[in-house]
N, C-alpha and C positions, 0 to 999 in steps of 0.2 A: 760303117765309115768311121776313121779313125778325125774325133773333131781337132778342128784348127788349131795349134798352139798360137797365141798372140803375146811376143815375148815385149819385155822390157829392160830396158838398163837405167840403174840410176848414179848418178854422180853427187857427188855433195851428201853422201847417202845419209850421213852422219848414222844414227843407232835403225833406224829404217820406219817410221811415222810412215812415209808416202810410199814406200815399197809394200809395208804392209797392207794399205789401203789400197792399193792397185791388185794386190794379190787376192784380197776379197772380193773384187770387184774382176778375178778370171783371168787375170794377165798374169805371167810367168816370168818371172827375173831370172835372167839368163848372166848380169854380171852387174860388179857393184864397184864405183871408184870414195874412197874416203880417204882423208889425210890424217885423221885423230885415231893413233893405235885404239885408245880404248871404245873412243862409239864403234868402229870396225868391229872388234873383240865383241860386243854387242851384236851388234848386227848380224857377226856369223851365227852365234849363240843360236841366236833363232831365228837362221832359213838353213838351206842346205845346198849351200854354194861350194863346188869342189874347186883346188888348185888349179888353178888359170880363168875362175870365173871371177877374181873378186883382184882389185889392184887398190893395195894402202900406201896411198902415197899423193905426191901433186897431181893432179890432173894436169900440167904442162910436160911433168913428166911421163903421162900416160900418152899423152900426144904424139909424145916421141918412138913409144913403143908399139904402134897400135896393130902394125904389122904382125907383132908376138902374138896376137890375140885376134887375127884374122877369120881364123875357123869359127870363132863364136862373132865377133865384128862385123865382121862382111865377107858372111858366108853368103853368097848369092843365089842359093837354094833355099836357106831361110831367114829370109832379111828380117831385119828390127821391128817390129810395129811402132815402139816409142822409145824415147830417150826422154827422163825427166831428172830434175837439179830445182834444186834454188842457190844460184851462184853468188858467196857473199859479194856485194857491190855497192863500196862505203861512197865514192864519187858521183852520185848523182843528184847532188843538187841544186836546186834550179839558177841558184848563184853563182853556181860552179860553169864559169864561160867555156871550158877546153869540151869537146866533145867526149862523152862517156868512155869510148872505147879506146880515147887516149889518155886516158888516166890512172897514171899508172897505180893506184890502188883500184884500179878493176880488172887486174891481170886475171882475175881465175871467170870474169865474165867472158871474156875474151877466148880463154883457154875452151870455154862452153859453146861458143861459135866454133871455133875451130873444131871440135868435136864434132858439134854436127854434121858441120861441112864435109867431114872424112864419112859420119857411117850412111847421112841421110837417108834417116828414118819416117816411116808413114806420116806420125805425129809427133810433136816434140811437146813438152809442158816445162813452162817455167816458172818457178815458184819466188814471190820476193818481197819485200816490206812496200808499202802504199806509195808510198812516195816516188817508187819507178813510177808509178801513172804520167807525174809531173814529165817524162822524158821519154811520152813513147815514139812519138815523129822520130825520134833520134834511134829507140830500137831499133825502129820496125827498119829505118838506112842502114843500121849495121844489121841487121840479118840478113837482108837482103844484100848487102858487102859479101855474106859470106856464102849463102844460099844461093841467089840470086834470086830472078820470079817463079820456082818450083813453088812454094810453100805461100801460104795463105795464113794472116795472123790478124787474129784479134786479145783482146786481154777483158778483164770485170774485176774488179775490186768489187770482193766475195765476203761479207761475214761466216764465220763458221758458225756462231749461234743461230743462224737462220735454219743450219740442216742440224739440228739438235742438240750441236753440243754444247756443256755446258759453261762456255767459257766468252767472254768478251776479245774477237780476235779477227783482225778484219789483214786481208792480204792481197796480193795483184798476183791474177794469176794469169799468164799469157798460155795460150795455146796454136801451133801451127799444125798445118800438114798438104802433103802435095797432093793428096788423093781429089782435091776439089770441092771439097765436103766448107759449105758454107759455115763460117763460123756460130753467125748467130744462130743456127741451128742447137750446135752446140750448147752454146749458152742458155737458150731455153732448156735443151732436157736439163741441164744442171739444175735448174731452178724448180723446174718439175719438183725436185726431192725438197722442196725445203718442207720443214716440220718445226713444231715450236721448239723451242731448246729446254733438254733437263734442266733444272739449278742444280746450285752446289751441294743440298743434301742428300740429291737422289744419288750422286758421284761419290757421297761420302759415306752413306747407310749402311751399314753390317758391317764395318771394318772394326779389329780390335781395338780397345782405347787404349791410347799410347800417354806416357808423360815426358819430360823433355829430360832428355839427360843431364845431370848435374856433376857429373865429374868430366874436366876439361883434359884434352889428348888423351883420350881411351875412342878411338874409332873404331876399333875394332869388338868394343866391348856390346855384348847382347844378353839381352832380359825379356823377361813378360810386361814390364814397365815397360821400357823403350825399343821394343823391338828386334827382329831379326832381321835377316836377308831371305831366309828362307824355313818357312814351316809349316808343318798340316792346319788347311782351314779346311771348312765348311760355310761357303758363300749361301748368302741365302736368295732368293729366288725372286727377281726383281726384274720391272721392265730395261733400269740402266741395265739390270746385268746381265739381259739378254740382247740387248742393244751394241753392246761391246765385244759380249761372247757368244752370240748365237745361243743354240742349247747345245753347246759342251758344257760337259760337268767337271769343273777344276775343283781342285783339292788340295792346291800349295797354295800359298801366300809369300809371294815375294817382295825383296825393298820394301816393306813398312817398318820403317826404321826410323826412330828421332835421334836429331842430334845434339849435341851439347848448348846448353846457355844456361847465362848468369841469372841469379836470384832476382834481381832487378828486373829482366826483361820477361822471364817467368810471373809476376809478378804484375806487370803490363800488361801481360797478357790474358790474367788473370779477370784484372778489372774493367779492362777495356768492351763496354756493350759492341754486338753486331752492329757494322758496318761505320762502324767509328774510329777515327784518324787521331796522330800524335797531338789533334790540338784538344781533345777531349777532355775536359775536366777532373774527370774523373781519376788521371794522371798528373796532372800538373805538379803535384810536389813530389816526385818520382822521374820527370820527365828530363833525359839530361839533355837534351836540345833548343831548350827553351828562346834563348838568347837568337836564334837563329829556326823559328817557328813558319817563319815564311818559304823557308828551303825547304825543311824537314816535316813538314804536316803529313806527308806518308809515311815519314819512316817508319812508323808503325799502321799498322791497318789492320782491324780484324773483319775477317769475311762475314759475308751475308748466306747465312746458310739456305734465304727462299730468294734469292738473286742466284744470276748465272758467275763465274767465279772473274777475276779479273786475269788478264792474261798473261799466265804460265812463260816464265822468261827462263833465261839460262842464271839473270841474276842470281837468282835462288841459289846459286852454290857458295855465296858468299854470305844470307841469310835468309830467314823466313820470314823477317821482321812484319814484312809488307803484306802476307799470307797468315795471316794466324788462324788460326783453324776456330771454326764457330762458336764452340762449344767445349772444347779443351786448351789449356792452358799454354799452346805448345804452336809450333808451324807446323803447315804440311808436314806428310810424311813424302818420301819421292816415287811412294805407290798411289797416294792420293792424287801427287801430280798428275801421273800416268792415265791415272780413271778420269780426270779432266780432260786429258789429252786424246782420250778414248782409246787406249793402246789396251788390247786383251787384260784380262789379270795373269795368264802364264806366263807373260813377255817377261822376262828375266834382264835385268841390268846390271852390266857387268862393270868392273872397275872401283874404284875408291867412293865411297855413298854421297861425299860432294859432288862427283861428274856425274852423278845419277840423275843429280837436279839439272844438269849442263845438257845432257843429252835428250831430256825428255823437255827442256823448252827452248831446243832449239828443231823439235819435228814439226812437222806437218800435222794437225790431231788426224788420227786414224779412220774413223768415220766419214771425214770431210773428203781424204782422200780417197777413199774408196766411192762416193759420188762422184766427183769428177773421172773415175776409171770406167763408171757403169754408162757414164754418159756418153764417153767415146766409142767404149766398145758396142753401144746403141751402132755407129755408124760402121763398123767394122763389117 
């Protein structure tokens, strides 16, 4: 017997955190919607989605075409198993009187109903910052706007360090589906998988030591000091690094690469002990913030290498400041990121080495997504 394909499509895919995770977890991406040429550019890097599976561009404008993409859409000999997104959705908060779904900065939540509406799918997942919690009476009316009573939804505000990884990062994650399949069923096997969480040395163990680059506008410039984009390693043999890679044996090293900063903040970084902030003493005649020490007590941070890391943001393409790496004088590297975020070590990032940091903290961590795939496909 030839087994089930149980397909999926993601939307908001951005570089693919939750498609990868779904994909370990035995589900099959069948097509992919993103609006950012370069996480796209990523994203295809590494899956293998041919011409008319994958649409770079608005999803309002995918709405419009969806007809073009029927055969894989709503082919009704092999319908969708799931539809997953996390739809940015800046209007929801609790202050905010107008109803969600008429706000118009939640055009692409909207666009996300509407989607479903056309392919309705088994299950749906919706991925978003905590704060939806505050307004789900109000979802669960606009899905049901667009749905109507087919689908059955519940949501958890889920830590990812529960299910191991190494990072401080807590999210709302909604799940529906028509099949009948009681939510908190769900819920439970999710929970099933929690495990302690690595910290941030086990994330950062066997990687090359990097220094920070010191000559400004050379992005392009690479060394054995500051790294490459890409070059032969030898990983060494660890429970993170079979947690993230299974037993494949890789042999490249990708994006471990530093970037440029001044003598000053080099220097900060230097002195600053584990797990100590801008107001740390040990700075203070160094420190150019001073005056304004109540705003800026983060500006600098350096990690706790036996702590779990703090959460992995897209800020980071603007600096590491907040990220200093435990034990080197330097920020992340946006491979480091990546091993926090639990994305494979082959996963290759593509585009300019700032969106590298953009891309990999605005996923999903990869580990996390892959339990919540194992847990539905449990009901499948």
């Amino acid at each position: 017997m030839t087994k089930k394909k149980y397909t999926f499509i993601d939307l908001f895919a951005g570089c693919g955190g939750l498609s990868l995770g779904l994909e370990q977890a035995g589900f099959e991406v069948v097509f992919m919607n993103e609006i950012v040429d370069t996480f796209a550019s990523t994203y295809l890097a590494n899956h293998n989605l041919k011409e008319g599976q994958y649409f770079i561009g608005d999803i309002n404008e995918l709405n419009k075409c969806v007809g073009e993409y029927s055969d894989i859409l709503k082919n009704p000999d092999k319908p969708i198993t799931l539809v997953c997104g996390g739809p940015p959705c800046q209007g929801f908060s609790m202050a905010n009187r107008q109803r969600i779904i008429d706000d118009p900065r939640n055009q692409l939540y909207k666009a996300y109903l509407q989607f479903l509406s056309e392919i309705r799918p088994q299950f749906f997942i919706m991925e978003n910052v905590k704060g939806m919690a505050n307004k789900f009476d109000e979802i669960i009316a606009n899905f049901k706007e667009y749905l109507g009573d087919e689908y059955l939804y519940d949501y958890r505000l889920l830590k990812v360090q529960d299910f191991g990884i190494p990072q401080n990062r807590e999210r709302f994650i909604m799940i529906g589906n028509r099949m009948g399949i009681d939510l908190n069923e769900i819920f439970t096997e999710i929970e099933r998988h929690k495990r302690p969480p690595f910290v941030l040395k086990d994330a950062l163990f066997g990687l090359p030591h990097l220094e920070a680059r010191k000559e400004k506008n050379k992005g392009e410039y690479e060394s054995l000091e500051c790294g490459f984009t890409e070059r032969d390693f030898s990983y060494p043999s660890t429970d993170f690094y079979h947690f993230i890679n299974g037993d494949r044996v890789i042999t490249k090293l990708y994006n471990h690469k530093n970037r440029y900063n001044n003598l000053r903040d080099i220097e900060i970084f230097r002195r600053l002990p584990q797990g100590a902030n801008s107001l740390h003493e040990s700075i203070q005649d160094i420190m150019p913030y001073k005056r304004r020490n109540n705003i800026f007590k983060d500006k600098y941070f350096k990690l706790d290498e036996n702590q779990i890391c703090k959460t992995i943001t897209s800020h980071m393409k603007y600096d590491c400041n907040m990220y200093i790496h435990p034990w080197e004088a330097r920020g992340l590297s946006p491979r480091e990121a990546a091993r926090i975020q639990t994305f494979p070590d082959d996963f290759v990032l593509k585009g300019p080495q700032n969106s590298w940091y953009a891309q990999v903290g605005n996923a999903v961590p990869v580990k996390f997504a892959e339990v919540i795939g194992k847990s539905i496909m449990k009901f499948l």
